[in-house]
C-alpha positions in Angstrom: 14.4 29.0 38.7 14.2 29.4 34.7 15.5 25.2 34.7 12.2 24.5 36.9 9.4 26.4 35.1 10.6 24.6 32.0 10.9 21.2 33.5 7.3 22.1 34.8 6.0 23.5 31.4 6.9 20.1 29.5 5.4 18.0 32.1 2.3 19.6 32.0 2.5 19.4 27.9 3.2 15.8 28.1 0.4 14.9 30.3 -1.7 17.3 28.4 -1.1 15.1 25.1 -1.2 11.8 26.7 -4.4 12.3 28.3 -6.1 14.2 25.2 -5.1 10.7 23.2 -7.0 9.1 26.2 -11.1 9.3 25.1 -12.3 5.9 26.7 -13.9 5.0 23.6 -13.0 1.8 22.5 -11.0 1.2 19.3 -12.3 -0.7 16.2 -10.7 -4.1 15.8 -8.7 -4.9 13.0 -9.2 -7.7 10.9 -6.6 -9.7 10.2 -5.4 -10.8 7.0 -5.7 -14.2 5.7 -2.2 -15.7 5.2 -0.7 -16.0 2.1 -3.3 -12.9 0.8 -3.0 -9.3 0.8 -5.7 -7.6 2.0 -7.3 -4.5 0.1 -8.5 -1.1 1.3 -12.0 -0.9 0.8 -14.6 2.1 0.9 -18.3 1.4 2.3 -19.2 -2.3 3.1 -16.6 -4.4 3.5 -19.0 -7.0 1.3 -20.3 -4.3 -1.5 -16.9 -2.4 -1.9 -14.2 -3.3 -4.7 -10.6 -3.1 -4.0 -9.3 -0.6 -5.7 -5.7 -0.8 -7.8 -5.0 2.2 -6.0 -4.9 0.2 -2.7 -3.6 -3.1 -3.6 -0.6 -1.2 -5.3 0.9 0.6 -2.1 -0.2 -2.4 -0.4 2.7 -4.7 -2.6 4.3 -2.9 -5.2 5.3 0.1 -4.0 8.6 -1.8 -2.0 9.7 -2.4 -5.5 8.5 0.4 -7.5 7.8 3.5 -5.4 5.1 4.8 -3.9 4.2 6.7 -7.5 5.6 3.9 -9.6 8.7 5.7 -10.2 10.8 3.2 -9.4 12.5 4.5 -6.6 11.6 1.6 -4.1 13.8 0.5 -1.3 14.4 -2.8 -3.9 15.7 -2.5 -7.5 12.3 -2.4 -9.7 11.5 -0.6 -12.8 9.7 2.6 -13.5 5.9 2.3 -14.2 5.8 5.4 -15.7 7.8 5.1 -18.9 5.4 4.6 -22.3 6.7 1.2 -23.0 7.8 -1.8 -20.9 10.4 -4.9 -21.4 7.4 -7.3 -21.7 4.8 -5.0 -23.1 2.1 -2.1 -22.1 -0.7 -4.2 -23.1 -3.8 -4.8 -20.4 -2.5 -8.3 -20.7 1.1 -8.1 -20.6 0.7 -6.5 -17.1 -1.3 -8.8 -16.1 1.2 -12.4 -17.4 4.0 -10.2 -15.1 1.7 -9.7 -12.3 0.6 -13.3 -12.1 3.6 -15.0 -13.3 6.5 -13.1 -12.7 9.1 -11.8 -15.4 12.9 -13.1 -15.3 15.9 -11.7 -13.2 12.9 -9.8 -10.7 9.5 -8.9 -11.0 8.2 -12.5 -8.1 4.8 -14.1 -9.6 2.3 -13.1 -7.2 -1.0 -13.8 -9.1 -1.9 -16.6 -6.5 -2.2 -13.5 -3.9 -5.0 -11.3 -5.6 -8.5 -12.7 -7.1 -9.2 -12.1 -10.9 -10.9 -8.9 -9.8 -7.8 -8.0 -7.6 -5.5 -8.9 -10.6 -8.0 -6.7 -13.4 -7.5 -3.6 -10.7 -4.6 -3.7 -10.1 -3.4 -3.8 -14.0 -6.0 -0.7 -15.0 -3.7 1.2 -11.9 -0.9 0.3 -13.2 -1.5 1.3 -16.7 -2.7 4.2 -15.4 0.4 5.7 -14.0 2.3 6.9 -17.3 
């Protein structure tokens, strides 16, 4: 008797949930991204808002350098959060290794973000000692 009230009990939760994630409003479409670009998050309208280097970092980086820049990605990449780098902690340091890659790892991805992409992205990154 105990086996059937339970069986009961997490039916009735089950259909409880699946029809509570059932409004009948329809769902927004996503856009989809343009190949060979990543997209950024944006606040507001999608043609007044600014990608911020917040967004465009957990977007790519964050594989290589964690999620805070720590460096504990699921691939080998270096700490952003140490007061010196290999190639420099200069605005434009960052930005040479963003766009054109550094040696033995960091890939040249410049031809992925705009100059205004590129600029945000280097103030987060300089941002996260």
């Amino acid at each position: 008797m105990k086996k059937r009230n339970y069986t009961s009990f997490c039916m009735a939760a089950v259909l409880t949930w699946v029809v509570a994630g059932c409004t009948g409003k329809e769902q927004p479409a996503v856009s989809t991204p343009q190949p060979g670009k990543i997209p950024a998050t944006t606040s507001g309208t999608a043609s007044t808002a600014a990608p911020t280097g917040y967004s465009l970092f957990h977007r790519a980086c964050h594989t290589c350098h964690g999620n805070e820049g720590n460096g504990f990605g699921s691939r080998k990449g270096p700490s952003l959060k140490r007061p010196d780098y290999k190639y420099g902690r200069t605005r434009e340091a960052v930005m040479e290794s963003i766009r054109n890659g550094r040696p033995k790892g960091m890939p040249a991805v410049g031809h992925l973000y705009s100059q205004e992409d590129l600029e945000a992205l280097t103030s987060y990154v300089l941002s996260l000692i």
